[in-house]
TIMI-2910 file (N, C-alpha, C, CB; in pm, 1 decimal, decimal comma, always signed):
<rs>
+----------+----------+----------+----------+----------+----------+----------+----------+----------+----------+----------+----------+------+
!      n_x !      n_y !      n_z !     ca_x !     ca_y !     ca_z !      c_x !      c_y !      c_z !     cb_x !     cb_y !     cb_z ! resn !
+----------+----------+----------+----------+----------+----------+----------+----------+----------+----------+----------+----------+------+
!   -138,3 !  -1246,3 !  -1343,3 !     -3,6 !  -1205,2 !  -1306,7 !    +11,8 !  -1218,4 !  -1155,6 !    +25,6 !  -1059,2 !  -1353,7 !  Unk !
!   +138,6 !  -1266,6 !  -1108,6 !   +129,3 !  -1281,9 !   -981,4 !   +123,4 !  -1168,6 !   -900,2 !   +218,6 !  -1352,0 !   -946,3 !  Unk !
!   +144,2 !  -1154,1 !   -798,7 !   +172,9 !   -981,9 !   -706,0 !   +345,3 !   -986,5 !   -673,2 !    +60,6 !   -969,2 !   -497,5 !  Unk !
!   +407,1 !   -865,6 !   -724,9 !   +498,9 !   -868,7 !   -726,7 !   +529,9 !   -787,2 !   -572,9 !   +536,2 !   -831,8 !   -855,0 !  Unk !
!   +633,6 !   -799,9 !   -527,8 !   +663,7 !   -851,1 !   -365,8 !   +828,0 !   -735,7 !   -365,5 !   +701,0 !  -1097,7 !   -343,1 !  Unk !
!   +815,2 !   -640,3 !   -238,5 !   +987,6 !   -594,0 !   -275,6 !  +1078,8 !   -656,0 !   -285,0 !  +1052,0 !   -523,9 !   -204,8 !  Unk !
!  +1067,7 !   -800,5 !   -267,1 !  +1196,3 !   -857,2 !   -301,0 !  +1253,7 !   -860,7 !   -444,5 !  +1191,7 !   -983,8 !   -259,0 !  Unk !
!  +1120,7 !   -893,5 !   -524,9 !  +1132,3 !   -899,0 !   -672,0 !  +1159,3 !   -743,1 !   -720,2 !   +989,2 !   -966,5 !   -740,9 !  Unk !
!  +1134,5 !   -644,9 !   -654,5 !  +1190,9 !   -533,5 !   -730,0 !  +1270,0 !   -518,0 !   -655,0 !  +1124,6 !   -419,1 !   -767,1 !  Unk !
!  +1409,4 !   -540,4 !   -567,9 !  +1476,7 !   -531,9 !   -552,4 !  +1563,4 !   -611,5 !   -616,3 !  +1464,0 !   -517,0 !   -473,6 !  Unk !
!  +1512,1 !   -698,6 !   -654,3 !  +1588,8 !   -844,7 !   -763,6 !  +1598,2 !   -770,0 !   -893,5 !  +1469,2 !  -1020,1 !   -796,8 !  Unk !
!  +1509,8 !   -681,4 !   -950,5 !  +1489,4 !   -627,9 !  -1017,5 !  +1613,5 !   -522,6 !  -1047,0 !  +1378,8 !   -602,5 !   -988,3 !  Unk !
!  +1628,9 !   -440,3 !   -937,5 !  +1727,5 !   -326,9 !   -966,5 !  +1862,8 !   -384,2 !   -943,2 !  +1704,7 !   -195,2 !   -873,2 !  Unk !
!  +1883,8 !   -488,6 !   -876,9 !  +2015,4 !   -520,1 !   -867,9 !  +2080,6 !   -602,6 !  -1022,8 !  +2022,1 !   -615,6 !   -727,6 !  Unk !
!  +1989,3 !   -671,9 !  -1084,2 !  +1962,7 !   -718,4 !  -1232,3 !  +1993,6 !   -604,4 !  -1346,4 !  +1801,6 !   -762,2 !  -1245,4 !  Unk !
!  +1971,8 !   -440,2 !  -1262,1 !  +2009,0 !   -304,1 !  -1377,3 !  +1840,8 !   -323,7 !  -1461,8 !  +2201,3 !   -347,4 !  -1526,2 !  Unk !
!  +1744,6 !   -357,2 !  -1438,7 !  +1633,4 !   -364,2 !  -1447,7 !  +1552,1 !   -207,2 !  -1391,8 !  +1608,2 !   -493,5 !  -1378,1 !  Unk !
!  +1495,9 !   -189,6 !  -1510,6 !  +1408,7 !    -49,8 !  -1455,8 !  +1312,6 !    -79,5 !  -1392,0 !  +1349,8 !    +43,9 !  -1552,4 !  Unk !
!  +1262,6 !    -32,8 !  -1369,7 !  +1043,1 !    -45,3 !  -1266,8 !  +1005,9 !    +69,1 !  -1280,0 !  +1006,2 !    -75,0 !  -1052,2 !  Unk !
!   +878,2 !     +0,0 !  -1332,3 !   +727,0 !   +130,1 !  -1336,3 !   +678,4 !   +164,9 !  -1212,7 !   +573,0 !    +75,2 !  -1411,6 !  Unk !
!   +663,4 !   +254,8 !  -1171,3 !   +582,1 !   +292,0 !  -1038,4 !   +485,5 !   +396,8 !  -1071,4 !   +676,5 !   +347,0 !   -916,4 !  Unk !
!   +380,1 !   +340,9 !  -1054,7 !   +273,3 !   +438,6 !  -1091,1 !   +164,8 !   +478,9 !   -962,3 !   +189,5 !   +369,3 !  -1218,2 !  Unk !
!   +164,7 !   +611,4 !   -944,1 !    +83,4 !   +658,7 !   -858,7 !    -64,6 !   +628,9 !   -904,3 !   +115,0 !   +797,0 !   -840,4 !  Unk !
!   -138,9 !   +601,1 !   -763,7 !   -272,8 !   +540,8 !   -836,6 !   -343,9 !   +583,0 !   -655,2 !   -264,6 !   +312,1 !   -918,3 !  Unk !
!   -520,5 !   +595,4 !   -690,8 !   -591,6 !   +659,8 !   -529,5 !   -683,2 !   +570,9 !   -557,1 !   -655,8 !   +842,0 !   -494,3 !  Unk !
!   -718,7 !   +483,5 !   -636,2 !   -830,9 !   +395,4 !   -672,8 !   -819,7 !   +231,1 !   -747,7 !   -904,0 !   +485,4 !   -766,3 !  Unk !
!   -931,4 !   +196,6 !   -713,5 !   -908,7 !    +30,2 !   -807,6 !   -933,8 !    +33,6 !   -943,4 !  -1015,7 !    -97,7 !   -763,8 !  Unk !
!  -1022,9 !   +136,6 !   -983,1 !  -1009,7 !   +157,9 !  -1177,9 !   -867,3 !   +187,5 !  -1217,7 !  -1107,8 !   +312,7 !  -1251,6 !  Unk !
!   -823,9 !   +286,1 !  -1185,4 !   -663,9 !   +282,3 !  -1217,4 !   -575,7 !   +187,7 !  -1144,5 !   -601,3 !   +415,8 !  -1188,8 !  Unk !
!   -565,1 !   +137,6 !  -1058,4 !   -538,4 !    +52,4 !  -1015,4 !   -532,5 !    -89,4 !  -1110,9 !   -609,5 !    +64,4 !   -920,1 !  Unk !
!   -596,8 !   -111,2 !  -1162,5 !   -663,9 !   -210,9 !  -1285,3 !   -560,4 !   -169,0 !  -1382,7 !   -844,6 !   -178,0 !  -1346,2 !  Unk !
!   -609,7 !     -8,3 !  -1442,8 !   -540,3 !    +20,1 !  -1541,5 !   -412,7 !    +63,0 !  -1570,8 !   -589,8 !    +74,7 !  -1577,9 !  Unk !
!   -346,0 !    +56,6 !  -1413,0 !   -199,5 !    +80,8 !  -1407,7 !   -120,3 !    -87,7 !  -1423,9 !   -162,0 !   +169,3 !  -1240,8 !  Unk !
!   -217,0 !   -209,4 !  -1366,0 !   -151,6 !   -309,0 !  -1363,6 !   -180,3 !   -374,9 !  -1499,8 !   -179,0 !   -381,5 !  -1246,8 !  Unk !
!   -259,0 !   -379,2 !  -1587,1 !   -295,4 !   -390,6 !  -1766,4 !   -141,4 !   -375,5 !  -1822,3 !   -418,8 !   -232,6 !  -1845,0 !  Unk !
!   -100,1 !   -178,3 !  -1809,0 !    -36,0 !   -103,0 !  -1862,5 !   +132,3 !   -175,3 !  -1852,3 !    -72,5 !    +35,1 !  -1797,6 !  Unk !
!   +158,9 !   -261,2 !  -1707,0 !   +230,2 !   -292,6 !  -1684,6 !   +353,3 !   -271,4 !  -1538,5 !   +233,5 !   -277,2 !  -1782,1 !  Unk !
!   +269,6 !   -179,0 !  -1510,1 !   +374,4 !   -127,4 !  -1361,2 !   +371,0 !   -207,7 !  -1229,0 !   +326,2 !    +28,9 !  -1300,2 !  Unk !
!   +471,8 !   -251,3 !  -1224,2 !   +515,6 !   -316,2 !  -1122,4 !   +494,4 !   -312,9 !  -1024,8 !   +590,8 !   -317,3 !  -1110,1 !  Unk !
!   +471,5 !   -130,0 !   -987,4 !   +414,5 !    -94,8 !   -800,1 !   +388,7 !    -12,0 !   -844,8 !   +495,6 !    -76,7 !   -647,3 !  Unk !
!   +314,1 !    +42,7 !   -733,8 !   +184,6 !   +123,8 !   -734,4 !   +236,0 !   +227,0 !   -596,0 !    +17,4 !     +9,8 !   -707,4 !  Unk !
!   +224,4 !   +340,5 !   -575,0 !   +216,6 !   +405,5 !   -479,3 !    +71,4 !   +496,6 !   -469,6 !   +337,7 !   +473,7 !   -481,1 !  Unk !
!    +77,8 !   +484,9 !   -364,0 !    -59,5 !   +554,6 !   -305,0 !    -30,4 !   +631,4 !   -234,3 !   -155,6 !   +486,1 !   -236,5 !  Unk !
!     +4,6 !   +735,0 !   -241,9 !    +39,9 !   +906,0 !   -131,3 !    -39,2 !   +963,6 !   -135,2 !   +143,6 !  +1022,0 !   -157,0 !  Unk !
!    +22,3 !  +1030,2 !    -24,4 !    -69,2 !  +1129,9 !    +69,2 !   -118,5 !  +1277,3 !     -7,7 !    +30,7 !  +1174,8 !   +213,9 !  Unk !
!    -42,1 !  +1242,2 !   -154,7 !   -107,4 !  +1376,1 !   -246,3 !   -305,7 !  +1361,7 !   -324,6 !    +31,5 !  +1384,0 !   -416,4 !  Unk !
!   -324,9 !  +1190,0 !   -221,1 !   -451,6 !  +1166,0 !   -242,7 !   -577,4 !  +1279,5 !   -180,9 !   -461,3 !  +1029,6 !   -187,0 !  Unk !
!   -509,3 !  +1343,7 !    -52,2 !   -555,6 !  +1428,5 !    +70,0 !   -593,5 !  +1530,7 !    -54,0 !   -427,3 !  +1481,8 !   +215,3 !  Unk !
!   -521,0 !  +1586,3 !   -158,8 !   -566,2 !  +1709,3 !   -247,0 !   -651,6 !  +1628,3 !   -357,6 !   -424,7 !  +1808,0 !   -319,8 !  Unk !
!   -567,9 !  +1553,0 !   -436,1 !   -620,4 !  +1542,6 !   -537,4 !   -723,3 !  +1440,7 !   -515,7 !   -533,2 !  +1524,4 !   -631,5 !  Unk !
!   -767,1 !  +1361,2 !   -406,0 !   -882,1 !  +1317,1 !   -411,3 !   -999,3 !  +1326,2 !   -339,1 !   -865,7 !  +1235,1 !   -417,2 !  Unk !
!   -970,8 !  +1387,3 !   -256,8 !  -1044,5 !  +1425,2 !    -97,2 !  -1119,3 !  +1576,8 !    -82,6 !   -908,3 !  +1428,1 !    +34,1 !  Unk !
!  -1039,6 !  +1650,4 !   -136,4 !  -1030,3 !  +1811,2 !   -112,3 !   -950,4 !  +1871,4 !    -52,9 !  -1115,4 !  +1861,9 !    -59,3 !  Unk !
!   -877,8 !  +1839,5 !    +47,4 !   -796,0 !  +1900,6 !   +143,8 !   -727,8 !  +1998,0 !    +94,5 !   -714,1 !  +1820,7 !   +203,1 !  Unk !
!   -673,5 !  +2112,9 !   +151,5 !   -601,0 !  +2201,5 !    +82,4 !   -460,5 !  +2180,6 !   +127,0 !   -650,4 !  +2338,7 !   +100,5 !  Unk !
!   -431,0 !  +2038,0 !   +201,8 !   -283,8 !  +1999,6 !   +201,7 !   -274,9 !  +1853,1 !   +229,4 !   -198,9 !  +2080,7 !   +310,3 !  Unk !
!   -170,5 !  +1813,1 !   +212,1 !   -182,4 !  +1670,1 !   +198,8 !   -173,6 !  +1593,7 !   +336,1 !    -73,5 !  +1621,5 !   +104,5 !  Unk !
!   -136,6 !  +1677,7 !   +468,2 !   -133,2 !  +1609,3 !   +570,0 !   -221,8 !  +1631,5 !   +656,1 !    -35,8 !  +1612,8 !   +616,2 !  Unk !
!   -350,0 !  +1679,6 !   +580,9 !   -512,4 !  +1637,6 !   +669,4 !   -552,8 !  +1533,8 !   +628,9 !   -646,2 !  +1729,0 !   +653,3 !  Unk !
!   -470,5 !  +1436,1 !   +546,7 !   -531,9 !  +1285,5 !   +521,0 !   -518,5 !  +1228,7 !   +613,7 !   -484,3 !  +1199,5 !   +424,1 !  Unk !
!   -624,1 !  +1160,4 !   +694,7 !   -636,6 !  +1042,9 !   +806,2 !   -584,3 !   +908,9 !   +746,3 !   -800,0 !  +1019,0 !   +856,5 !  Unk !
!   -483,1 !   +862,1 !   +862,2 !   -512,8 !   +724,2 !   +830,5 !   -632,3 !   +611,8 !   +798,9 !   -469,7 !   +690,1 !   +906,2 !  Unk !
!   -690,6 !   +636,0 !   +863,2 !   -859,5 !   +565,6 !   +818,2 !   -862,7 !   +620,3 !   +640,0 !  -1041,1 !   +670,5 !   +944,1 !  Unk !
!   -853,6 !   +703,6 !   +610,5 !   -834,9 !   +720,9 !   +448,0 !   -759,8 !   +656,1 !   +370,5 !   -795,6 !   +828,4 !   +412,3 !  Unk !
!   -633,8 !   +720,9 !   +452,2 !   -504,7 !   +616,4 !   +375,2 !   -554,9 !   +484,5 !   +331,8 !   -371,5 !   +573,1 !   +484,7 !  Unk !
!   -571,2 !   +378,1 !   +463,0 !   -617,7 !   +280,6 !   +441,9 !   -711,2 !   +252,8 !   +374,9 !   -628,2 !   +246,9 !   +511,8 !  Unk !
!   -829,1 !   +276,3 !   +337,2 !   -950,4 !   +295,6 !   +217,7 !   -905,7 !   +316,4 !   +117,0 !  -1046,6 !   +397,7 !   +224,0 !  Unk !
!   -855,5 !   +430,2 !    +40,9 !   -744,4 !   +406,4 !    -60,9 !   -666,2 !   +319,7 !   -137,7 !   -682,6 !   +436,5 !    -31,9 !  Unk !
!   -531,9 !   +278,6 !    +40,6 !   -509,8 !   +131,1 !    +35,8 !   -568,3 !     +5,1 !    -46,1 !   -532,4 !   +103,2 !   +143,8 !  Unk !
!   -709,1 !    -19,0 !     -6,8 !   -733,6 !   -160,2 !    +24,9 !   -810,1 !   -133,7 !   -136,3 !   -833,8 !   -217,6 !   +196,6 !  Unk !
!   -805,4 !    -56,2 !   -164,6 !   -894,3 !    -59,9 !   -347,6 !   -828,3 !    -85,0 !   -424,5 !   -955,4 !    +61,9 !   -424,5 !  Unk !
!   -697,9 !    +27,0 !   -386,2 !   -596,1 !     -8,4 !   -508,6 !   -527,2 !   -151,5 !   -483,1 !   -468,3 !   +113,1 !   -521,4 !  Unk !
!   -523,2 !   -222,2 !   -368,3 !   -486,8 !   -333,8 !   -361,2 !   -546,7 !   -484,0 !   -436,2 !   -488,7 !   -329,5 !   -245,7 !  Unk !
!   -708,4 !   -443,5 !   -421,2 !   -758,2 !   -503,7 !   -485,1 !   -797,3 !   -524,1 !   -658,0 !   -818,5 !   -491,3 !   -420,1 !  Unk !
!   -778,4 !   -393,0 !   -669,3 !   -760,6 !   -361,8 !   -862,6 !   -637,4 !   -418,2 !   -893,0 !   -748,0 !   -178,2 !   -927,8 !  Unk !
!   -519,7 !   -466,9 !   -818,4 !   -399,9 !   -454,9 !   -901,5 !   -323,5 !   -570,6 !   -831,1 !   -322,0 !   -299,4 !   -900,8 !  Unk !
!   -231,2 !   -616,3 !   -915,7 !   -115,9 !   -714,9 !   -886,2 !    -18,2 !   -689,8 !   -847,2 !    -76,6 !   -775,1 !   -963,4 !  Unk !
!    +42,7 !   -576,1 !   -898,2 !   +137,1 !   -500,4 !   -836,3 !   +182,3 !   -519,3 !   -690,0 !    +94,8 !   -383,0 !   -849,8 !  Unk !
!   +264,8 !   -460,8 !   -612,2 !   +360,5 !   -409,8 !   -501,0 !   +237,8 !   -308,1 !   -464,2 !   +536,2 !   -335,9 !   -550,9 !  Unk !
!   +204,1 !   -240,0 !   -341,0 !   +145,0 !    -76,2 !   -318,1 !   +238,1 !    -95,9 !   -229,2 !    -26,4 !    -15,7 !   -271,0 !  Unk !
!   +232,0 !    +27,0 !   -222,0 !   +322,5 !   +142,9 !   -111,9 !   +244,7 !   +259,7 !    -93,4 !   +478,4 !   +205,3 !   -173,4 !  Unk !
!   +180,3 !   +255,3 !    -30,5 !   +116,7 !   +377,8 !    +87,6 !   +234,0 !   +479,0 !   +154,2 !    +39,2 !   +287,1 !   +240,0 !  Unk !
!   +206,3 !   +536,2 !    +82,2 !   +334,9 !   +691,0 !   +157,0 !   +228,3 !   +743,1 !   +211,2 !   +439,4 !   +837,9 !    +34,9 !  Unk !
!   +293,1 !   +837,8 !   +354,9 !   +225,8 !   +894,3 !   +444,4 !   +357,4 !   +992,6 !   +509,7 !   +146,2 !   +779,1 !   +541,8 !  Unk !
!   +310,4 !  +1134,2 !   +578,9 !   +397,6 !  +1211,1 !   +666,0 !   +376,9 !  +1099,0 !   +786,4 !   +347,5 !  +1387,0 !   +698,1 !  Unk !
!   +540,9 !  +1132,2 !   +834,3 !   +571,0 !  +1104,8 !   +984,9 !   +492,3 !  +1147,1 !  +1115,2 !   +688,7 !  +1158,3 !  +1005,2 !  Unk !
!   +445,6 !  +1077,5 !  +1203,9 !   +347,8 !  +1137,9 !  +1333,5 !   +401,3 !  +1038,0 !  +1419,7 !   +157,4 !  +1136,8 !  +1322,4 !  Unk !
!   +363,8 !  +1072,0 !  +1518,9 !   +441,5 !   +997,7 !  +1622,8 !   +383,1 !   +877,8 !  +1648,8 !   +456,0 !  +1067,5 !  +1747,4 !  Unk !
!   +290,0 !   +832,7 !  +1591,6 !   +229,8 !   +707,5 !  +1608,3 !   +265,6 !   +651,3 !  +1468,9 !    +69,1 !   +712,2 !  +1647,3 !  Unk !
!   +392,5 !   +658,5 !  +1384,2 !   +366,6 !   +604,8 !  +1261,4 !   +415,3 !   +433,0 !  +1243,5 !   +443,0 !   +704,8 !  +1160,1 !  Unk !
!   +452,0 !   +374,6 !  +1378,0 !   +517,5 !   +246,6 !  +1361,3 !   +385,5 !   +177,6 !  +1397,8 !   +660,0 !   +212,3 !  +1456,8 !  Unk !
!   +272,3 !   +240,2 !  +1450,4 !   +141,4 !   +155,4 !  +1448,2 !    +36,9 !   +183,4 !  +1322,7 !    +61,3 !   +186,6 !  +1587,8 !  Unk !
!    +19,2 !   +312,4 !  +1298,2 !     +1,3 !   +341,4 !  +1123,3 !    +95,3 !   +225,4 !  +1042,3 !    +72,3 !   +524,8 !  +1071,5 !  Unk !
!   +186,2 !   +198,9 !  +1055,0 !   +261,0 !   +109,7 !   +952,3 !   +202,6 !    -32,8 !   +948,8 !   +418,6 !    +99,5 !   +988,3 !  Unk !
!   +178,9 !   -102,2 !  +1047,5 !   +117,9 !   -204,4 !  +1108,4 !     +5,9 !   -187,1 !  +1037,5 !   +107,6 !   -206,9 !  +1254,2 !  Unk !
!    -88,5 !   -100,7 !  +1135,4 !   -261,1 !    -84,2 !  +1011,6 !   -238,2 !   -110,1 !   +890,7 !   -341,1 !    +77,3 !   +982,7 !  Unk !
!   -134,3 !    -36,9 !   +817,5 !   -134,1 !    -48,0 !   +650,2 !    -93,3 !   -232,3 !   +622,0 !    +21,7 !    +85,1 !   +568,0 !  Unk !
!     +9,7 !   -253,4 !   +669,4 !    +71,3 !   -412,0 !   +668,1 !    -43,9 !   -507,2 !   +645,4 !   +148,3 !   -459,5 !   +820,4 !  Unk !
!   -134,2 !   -468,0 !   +751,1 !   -299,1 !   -531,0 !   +752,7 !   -361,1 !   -562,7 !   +658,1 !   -394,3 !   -458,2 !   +797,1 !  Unk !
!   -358,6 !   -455,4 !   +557,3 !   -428,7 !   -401,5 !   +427,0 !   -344,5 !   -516,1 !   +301,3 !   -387,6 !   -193,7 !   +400,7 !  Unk !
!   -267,7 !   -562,8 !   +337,0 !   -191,7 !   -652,5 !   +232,4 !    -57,8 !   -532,1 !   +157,8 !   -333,3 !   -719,8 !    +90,0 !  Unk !
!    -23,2 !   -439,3 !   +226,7 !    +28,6 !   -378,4 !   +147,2 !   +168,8 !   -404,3 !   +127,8 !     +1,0 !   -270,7 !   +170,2 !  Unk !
!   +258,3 !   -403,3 !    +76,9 !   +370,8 !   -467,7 !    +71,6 !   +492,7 !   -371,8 !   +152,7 !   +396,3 !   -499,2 !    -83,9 !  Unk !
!   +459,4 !   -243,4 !   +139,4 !   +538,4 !   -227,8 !   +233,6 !   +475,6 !    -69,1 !   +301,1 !   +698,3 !   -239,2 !   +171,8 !  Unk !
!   +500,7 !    +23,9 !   +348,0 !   +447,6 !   +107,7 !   +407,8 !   +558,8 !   +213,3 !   +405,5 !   +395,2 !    +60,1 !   +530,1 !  Unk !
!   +520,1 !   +315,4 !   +312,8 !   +673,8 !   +416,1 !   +335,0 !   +648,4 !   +594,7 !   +417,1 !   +749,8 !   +453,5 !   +128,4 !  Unk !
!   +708,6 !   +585,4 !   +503,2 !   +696,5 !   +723,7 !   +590,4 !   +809,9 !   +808,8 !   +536,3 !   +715,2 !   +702,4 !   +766,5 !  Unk !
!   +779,9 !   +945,8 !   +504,5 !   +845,9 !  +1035,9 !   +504,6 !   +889,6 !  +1117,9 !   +606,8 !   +806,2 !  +1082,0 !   +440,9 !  Unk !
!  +1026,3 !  +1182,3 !   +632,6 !  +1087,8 !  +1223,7 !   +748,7 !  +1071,8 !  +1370,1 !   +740,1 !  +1232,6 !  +1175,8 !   +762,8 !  Unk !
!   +940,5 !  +1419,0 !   +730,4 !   +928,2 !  +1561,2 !   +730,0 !   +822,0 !  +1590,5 !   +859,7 !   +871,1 !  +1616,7 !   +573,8 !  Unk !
!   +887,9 !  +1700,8 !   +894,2 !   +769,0 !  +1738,4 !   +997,4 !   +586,4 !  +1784,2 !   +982,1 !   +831,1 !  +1855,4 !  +1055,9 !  Unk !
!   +522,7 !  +1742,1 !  +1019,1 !   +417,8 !  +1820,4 !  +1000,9 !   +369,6 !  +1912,2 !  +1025,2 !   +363,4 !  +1795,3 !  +1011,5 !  Unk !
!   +268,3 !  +2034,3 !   +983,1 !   +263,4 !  +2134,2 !   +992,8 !   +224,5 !  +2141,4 !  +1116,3 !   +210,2 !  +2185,8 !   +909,3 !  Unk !
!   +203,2 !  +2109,2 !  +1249,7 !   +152,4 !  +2138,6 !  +1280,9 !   +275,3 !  +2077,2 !  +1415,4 !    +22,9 !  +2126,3 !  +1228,8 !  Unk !
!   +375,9 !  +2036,3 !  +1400,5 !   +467,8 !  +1989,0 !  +1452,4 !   +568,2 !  +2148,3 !  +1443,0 !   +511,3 !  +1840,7 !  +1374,0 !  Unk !
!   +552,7 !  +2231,0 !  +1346,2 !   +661,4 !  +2344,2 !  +1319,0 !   +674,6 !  +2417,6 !  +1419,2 !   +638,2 !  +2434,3 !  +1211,7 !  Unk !
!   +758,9 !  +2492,9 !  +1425,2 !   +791,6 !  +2561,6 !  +1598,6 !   +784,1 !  +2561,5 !  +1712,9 !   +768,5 !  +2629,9 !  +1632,4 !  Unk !
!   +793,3 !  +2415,1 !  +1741,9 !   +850,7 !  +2405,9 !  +1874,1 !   +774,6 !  +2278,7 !  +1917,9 !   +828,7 !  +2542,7 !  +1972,2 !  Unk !
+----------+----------+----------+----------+----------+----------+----------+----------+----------+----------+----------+----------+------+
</rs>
């Protein structure tokens, strides 16, 4: 199967076409999300709990992210999208991920904890 690209799921939704997006932290599922049929793949920062330990999701390092990244990239045909919180370095985080083959790189506009009051 080829690697499907945001253009094609944007070709996709404008067509009234649904898409699978399946969250995935690894290349076994990764594999078994692209078998199953899903189109893209997201890889978030809810990897920091559910795969790491962290007791929140924005002690995930980029150096993780990217590791993550580059497995599920390689298990699968799919689109990834690496979601990550906003930091002030996130337009060079975006770049790093781009690196990784990822198709696109999505930041969320929330503050981090550690950004709160002031």
């Amino acid at each position: 199967m080829a690697r499907v690209t945001c253009a094609d799921i944007q070709a996709m939704k404008q067509r009234g076409e649904r898409t699978v997006i399946t969250i995935v932290y690894d290349y076994t599922t990764a594999q078994i999300a692209d078998k199953a049929g899903s189109e893209s793949l997201l890889v978030g920062d809810s990897a920091a709990r559910r795969v790491l330990g962290y007791t929140e999701n924005a002690a995930i390092s980029m150096d993780e992210m990217i590791l993550l990244s580059r497995a599920v990239v390689r298990g699968s045909s799919a689109a990834t999208f690496p979601t990550r919180r906003v930091r002030p370095d996130a337009y060079a985080e975006l770049v790093r991920l781009l690196h990784v083959r990822c198709r696109a790189g999505l930041c969320r506009a929330e503050p981090l904890p550690s950004d709160a009051g002031g």
